[in-house]
N, C-alpha and C positions, 0 to 999 in steps of 0.2 A: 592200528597198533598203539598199545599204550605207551610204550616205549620211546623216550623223547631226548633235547636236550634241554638245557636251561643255560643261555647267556647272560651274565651280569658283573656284579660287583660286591668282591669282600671287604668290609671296613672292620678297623680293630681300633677300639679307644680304650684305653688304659688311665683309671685316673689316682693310681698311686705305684708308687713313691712317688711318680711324676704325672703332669699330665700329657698326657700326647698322643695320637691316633696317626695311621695308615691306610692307606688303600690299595688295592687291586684287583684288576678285571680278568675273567675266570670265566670258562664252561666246565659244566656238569653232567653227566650221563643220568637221565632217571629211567633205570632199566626194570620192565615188568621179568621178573627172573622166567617165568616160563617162555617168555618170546627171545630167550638168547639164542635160540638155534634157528631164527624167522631174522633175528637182527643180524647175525653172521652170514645168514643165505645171502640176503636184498642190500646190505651195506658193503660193499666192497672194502672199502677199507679197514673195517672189523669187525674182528674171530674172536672166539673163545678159549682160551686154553693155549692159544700158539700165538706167535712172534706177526703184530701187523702195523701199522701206523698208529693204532689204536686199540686195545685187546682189553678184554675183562678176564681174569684171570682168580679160578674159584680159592689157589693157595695165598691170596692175597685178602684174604677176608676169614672171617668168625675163627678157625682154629688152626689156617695157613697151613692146613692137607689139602690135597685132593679129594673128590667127592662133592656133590651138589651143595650149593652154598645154601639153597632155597629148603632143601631138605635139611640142614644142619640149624639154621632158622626157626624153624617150626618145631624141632623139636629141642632145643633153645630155650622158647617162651613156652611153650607145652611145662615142662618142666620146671618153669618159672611160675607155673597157675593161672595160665593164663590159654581159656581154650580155644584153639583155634581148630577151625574144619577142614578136613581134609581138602575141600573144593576153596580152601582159602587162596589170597593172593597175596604174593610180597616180592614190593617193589624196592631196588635200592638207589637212592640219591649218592652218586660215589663219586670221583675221579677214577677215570681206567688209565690203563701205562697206555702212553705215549713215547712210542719210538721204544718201547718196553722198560720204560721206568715209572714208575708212580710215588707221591708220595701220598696221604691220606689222615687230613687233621681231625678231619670228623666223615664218617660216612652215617648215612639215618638205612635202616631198614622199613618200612609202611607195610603193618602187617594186614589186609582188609578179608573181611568176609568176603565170599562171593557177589552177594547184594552190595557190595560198595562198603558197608560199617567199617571203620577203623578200629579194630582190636588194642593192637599196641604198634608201639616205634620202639625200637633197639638202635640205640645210640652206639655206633663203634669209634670209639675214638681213641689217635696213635699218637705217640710222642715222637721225639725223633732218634731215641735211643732205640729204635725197633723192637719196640711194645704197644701193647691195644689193649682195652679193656669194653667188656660190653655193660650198658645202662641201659636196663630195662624202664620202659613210660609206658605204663598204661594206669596211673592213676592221677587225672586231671586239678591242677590246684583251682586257685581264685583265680578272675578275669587277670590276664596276664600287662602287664606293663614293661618294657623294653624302653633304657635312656634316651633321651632327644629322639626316639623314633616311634612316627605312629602307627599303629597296632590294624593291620586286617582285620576285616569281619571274620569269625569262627577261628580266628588262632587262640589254641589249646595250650597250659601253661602247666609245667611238668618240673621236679625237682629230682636233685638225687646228689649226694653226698661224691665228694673226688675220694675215688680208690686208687689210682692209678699215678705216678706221679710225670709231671708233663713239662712243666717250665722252671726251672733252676731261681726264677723270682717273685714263685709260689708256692706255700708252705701246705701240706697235706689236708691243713684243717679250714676247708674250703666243700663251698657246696655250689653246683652248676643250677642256675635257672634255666631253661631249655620254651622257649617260642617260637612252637610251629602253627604257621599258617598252613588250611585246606590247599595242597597242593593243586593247582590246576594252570590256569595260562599264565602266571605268576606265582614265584615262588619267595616265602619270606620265612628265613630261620634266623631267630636271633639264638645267643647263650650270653648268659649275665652271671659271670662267675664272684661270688663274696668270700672272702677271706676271713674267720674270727669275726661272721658279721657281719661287715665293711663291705660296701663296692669295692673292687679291684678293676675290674675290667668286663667290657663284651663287648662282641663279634654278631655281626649282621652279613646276611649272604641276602642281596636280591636277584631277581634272575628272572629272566621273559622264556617262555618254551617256545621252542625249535621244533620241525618233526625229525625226526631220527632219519635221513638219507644221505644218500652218497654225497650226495649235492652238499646239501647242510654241512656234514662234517670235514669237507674239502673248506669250505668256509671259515669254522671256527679255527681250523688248524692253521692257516693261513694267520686268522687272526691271534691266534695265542698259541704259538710254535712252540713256544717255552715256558709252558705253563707253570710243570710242574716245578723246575724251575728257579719261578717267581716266585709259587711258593714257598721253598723251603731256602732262597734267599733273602724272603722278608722276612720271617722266624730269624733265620737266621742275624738279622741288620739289627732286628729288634733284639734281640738279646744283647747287641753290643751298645745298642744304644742305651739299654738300661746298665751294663757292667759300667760303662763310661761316666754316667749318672750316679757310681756309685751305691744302685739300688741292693739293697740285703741279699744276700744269695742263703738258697738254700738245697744241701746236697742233697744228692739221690738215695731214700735209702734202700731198704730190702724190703722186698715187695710185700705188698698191706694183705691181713687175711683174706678182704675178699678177694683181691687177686689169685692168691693162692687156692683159695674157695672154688673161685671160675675155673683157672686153669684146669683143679680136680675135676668140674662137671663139665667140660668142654672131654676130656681123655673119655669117661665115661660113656658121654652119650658117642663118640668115636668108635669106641668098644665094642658099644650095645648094637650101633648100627654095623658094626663089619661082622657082628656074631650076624645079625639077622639076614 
C-alpha cells in the first residue's frame, strides 16, 4: 500500500518585524487517493466520508462538495495544461479530522504518471477565516535553497505569487517559494514566503513514514491527541505575539481576481462533471 503516515516536526521562523520562530510535532496522512477504500477496509480506525477517530472527508478539500476529490484533481490540472493520463496517480499529503475536526494550513496534492513521473503538485492552502486557494507547480525554478536548512537530494523548487489572503501581518504583495523534497521514507517541505522582496518568513515540515495501520495510528493518536489543536493554537499564539510586538497589521480585503478566477473554474468543472 502506498498509503502512509509521516511523523515529525513543524518549525516556523519569522524574521520581520521581529525575529522569532516556533515549533511543533505533528502526524500527516500521505493518502494514495485510490487506496481510500483499502485504507477504510484494513484501518479500523478510519473511514471516509463518516464520523471515526480519524476520517478523510472529500468536502474538506478542492471545492468542499461531495464527489471524488481524485477526480476533481485531475480535472483541476487538466484544465490548468497540464496533461495528466487517465492511469495517473495522486496522492495527498493532508491532515484528516480527528475526532472530526480538522484544520488544514497547507495540504500538497503529487500528481505522478503511472510510471512514477511527477507531473505536478497542487498546493491547497487555508487560512483560518475558512478560505483555500489552489497553486498549481509544475514548473521547476533553480536549485532550491531553504534558510539555515539543508536541502535533500532531488528537492524541486517552485514559485507562485500569494492570491489568497492568510495572516493579518502580511500584505498581499508577497510571493511563496515552495521546497519539495522526493517523497519517500522522509519527508521535507519547506515554503519561504518574501514580502515587496524581502524574507518574511518560512515554515519546514520534516517527518519519518509510518505504514498506514491500525497499530500505527492508535500510536500517533496517543501521541498527538490534540493535534489539530496545536495547530491552530500556535497561529493562533503567534498572531498575538506579533499584535503585542506591535507588528503592522493588515486587513482583509475582498477577494483577489484569481480567487475569484478559481472559484469560477472550480463551479465549472462541478457543472461539467454532474452534466456528464
Amino acid at each position: 500500500m502506498n498509503s502512509c503516515l509521516y511523523t515529525g516536526t513543524v518549525k516556523h521562523r519569522r524574521s520581520r518585524p521581529n525575529l522569532h520562530a516556533f515549533r511543533y510535532r505533528v502526524f500527516m496522512c500521505y493518502l494514495d487517493l485510490d487506496e481510500l477504500a483499502e485504507v477504510a477496509r484494513t484501518v479500523w480506525l478510519f473511514s471516509v466520508n463518516r464520523f471515526n477517530l480519524v476520517s478523510f472527508h472529500d468536502r474538506d478539500h478542492m471545492d468542499r462538495r461531495a464527489g471524488a476529490t481524485k477526480a476533481k484533481v485531475m480535472a483541476f490540472v487538466r484544465r490548468m495544461g497540464v496533461e495528466l493520463p487517465e492511469d495517473g496517480t495522486v496522492s495527498l499529503l493532508t491532515s484528516c479530522r480527528i475526532f472530526g475536526y480538522v484544520f488544514n494550513p497547507i495540504s500538497l496534492y503529487y500528481c505522478h504518471e503511472r510510471t512514477g513521473a511527477l507531473r505536478a503538485v497542487v498546493a491547497e492552502v487555508g487560512n483560518t477565516f475558512g478560505e483555500q486557494h489552489l497553486y498549481l507547480l509544475n514548473t521547476p525554478l533553480s536549485t532550491p535553497h531553504a534558510p539555515d536548512t539543508p536541502t535533500p537530494a532531488g528537492t524541486m523548487r517552485y514559485q507562485a505569487r500569494k492570491a489568497m489572503y492568510v495572516s493579518p501581518f502580511i500584505s498581499m504583495d508577497a510571493v511563496y517559494d515552495f521546497h519539495l523534497a522526493p517523497v519517500g521514507d522522509t519527508l521535507a517541505v519547506g515554503i519561504v514566503e518574501h514580502e515587496a522582496g524581502v524574507h518574511v518568513l518560512d515554515a519546514q515540515l520534516w517527518g519519518r513514514r509510518v505504514p498506514l495501520t491500525t497499530a500505527t495510528l492508535s500510536r500517533v493518536l496517543l501521541t498527538y491527541p490534540l493535534m489539530t489543536l496545536t495547530t491552530v493554537a500556535a497561529i493562533h499564539g503567534e498572531a498575538l505575539r506579533l499584535y503585542l510586538k506591535r507588528a503592522p497589521l493588515h486587513r482583509q480585503p475582498e477577494p483577489s481576481v484569481e480567487q475569484r478566477a478559481q472559484q469560477a473554474l472550480l463551479a465549472e468543472l462541478r457543472t461539467r462533471e454532474t452534466a456528464d
